[in-house]
Biotite code that builds the C-alpha atoms (Angstrom):
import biotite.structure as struc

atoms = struc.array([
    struc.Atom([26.147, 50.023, -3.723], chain_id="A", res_id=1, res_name="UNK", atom_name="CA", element="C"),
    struc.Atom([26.810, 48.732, -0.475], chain_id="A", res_id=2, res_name="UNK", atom_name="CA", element="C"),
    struc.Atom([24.439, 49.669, 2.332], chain_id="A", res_id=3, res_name="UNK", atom_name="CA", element="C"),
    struc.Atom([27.197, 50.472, 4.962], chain_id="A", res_id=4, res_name="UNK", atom_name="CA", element="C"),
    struc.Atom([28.196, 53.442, 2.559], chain_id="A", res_id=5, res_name="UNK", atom_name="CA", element="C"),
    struc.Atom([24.675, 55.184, 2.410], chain_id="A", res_id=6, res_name="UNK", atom_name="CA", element="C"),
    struc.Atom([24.301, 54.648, 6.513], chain_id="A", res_id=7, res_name="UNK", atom_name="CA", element="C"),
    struc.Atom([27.499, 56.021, 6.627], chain_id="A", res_id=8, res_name="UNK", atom_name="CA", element="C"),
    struc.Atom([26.675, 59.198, 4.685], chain_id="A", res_id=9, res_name="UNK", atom_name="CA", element="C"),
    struc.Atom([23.276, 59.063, 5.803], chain_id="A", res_id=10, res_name="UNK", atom_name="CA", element="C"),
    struc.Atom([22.389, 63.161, 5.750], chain_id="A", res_id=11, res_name="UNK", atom_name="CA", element="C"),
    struc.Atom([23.253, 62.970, 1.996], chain_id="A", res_id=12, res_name="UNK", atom_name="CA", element="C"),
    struc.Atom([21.806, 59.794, 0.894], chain_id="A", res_id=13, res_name="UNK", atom_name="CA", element="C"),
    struc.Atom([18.483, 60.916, 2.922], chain_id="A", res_id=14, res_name="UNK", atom_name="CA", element="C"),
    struc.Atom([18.051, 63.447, 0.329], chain_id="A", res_id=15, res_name="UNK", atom_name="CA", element="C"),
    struc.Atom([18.058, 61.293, -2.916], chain_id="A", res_id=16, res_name="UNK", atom_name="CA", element="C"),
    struc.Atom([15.985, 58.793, -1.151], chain_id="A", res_id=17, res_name="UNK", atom_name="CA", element="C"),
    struc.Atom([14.003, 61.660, -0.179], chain_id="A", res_id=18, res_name="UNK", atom_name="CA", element="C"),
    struc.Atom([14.372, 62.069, -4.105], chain_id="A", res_id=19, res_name="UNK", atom_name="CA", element="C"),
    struc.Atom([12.742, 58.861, -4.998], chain_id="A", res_id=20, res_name="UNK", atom_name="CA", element="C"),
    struc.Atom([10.116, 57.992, -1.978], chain_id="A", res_id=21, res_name="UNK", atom_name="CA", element="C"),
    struc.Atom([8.863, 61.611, -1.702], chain_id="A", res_id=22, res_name="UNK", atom_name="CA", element="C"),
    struc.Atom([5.907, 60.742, 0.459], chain_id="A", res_id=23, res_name="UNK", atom_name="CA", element="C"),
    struc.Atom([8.223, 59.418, 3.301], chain_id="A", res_id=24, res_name="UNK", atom_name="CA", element="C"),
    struc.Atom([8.322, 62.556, 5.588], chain_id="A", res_id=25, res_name="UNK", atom_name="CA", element="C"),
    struc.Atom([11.584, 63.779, 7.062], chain_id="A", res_id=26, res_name="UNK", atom_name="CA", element="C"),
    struc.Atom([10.578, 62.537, 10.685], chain_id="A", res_id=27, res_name="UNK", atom_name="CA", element="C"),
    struc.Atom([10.493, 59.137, 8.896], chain_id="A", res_id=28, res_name="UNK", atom_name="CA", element="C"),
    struc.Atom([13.434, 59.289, 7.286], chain_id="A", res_id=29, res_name="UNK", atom_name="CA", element="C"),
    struc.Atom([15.033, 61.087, 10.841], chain_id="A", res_id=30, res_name="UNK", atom_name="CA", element="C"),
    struc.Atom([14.062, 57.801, 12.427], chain_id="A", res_id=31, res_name="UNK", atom_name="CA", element="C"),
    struc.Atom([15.781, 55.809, 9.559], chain_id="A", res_id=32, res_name="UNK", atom_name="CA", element="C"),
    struc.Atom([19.066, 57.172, 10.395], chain_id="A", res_id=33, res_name="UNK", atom_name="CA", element="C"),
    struc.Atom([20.512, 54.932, 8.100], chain_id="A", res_id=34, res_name="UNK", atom_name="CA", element="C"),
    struc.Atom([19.053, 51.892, 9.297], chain_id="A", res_id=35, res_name="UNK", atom_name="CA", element="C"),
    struc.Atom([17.673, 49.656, 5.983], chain_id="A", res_id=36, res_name="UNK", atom_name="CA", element="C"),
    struc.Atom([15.448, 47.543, 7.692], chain_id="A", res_id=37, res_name="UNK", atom_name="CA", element="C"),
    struc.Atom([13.314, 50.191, 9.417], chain_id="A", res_id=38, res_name="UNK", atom_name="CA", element="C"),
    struc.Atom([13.839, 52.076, 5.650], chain_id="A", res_id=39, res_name="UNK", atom_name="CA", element="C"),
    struc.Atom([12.225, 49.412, 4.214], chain_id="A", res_id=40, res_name="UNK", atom_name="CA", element="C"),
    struc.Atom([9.634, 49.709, 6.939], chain_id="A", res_id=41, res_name="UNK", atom_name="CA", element="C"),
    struc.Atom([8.663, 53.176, 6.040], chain_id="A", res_id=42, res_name="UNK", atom_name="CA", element="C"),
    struc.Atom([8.711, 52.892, 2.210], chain_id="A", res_id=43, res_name="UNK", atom_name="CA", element="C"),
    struc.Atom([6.361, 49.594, 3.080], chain_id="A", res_id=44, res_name="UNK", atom_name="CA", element="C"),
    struc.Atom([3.559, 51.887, 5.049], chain_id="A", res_id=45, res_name="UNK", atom_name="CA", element="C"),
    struc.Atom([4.010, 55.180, 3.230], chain_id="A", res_id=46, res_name="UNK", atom_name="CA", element="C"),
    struc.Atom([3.108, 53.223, 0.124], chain_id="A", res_id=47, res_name="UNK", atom_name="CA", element="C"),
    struc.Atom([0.719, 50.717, 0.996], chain_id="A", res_id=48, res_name="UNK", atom_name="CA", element="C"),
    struc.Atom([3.431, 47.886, -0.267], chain_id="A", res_id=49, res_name="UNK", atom_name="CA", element="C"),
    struc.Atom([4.191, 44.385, 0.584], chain_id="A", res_id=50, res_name="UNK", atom_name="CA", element="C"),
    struc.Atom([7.672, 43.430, 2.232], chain_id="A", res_id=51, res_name="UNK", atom_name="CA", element="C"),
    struc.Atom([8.825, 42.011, -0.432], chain_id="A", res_id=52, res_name="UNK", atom_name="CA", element="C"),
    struc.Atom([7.690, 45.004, -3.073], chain_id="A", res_id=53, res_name="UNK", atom_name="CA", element="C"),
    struc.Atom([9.037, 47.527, -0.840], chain_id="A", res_id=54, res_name="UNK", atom_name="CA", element="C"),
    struc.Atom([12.399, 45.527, -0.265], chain_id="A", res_id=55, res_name="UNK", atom_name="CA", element="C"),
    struc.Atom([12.492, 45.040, -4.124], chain_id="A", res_id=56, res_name="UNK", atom_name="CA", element="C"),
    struc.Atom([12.457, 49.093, -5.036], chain_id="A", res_id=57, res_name="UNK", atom_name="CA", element="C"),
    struc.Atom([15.307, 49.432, -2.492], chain_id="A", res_id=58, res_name="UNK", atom_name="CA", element="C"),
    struc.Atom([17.379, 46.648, -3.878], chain_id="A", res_id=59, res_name="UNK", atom_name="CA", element="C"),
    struc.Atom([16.720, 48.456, -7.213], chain_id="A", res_id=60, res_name="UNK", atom_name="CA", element="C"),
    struc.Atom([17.366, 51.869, -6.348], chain_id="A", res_id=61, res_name="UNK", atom_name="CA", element="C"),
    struc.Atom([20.676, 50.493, -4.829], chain_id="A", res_id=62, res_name="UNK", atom_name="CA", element="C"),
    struc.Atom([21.723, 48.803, -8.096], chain_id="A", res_id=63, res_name="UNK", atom_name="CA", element="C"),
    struc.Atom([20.826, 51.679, -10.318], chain_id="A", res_id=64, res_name="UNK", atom_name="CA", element="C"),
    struc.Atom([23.323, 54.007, -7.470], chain_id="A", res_id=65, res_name="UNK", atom_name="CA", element="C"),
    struc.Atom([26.244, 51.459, -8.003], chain_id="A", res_id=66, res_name="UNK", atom_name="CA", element="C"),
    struc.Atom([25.463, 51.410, -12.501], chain_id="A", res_id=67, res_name="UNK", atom_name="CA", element="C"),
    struc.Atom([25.600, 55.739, -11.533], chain_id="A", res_id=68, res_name="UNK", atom_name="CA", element="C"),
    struc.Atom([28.878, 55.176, -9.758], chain_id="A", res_id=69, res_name="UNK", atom_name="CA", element="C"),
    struc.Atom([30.232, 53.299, -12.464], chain_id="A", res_id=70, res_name="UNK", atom_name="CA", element="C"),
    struc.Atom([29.106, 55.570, -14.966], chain_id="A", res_id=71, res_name="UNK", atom_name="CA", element="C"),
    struc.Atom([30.511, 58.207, -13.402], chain_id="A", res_id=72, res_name="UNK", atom_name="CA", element="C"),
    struc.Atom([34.264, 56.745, -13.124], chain_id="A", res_id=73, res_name="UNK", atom_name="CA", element="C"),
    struc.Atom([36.536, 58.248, -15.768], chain_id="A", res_id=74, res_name="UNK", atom_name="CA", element="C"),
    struc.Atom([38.735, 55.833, -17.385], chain_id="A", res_id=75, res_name="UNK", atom_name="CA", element="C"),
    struc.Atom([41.858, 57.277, -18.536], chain_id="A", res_id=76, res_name="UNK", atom_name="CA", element="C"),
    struc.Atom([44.421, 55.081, -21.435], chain_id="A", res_id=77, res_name="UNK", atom_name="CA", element="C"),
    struc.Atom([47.807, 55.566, -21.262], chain_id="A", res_id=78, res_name="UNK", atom_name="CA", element="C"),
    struc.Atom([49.260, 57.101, -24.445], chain_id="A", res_id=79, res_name="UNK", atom_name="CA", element="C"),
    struc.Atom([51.302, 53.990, -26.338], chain_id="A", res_id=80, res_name="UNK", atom_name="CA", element="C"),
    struc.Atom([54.343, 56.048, -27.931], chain_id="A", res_id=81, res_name="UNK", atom_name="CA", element="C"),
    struc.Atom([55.104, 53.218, -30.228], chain_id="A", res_id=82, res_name="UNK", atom_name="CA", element="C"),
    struc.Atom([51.244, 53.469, -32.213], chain_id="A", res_id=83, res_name="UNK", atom_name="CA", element="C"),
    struc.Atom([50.573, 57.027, -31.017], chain_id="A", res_id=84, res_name="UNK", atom_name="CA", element="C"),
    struc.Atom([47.071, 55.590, -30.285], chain_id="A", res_id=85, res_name="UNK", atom_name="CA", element="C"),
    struc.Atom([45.944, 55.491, -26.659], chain_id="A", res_id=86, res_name="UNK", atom_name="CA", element="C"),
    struc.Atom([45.299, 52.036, -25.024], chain_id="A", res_id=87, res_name="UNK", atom_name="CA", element="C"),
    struc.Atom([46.900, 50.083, -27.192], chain_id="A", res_id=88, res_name="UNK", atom_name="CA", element="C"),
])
């Protein structure tokens, strides 16, 4: 998922980031306002992480959010009158 859509939505991505970093406080995540960089920040001191560890959970969490968009996509097949079977 593309980071200019959670900053852009930030009061309800907070909440599922709230979701997965639960020991980032909501004065932290106040002061994120959306930004990643200062996100990563927090996750990095609230956890006792590297950079790069607490820039690698983000990325993750990100990916898994764009596999749950995906997922949650519903494909519709137009109905072929020729077979009667749809898609094809």
């Amino acid at each position: 998922m593309e980071w200019d859509r959670i900053s852009g939505n930030w009061p309800h991505w907070r909440e599922r980031i709230q979701e997965r970093w639960g020991r980032l406080t909501p004065d932290q995540l106040d002061s994120v306002a959306g930004r990643r960089e200062q996100l990563v920040r927090n996750i990095q001191e609230s956890y006792e992480l590297t950079r790069d560890e607490a820039e690698r959970q983000l990325r993750n969490w990100e990916r898994n959010l764009a596999i749950e968009e995906f997922d949650e996509v519903d494909i519709t097949l137009d109905e072929d009158p020729a077979s009667g079977v749809n898609g094809r």
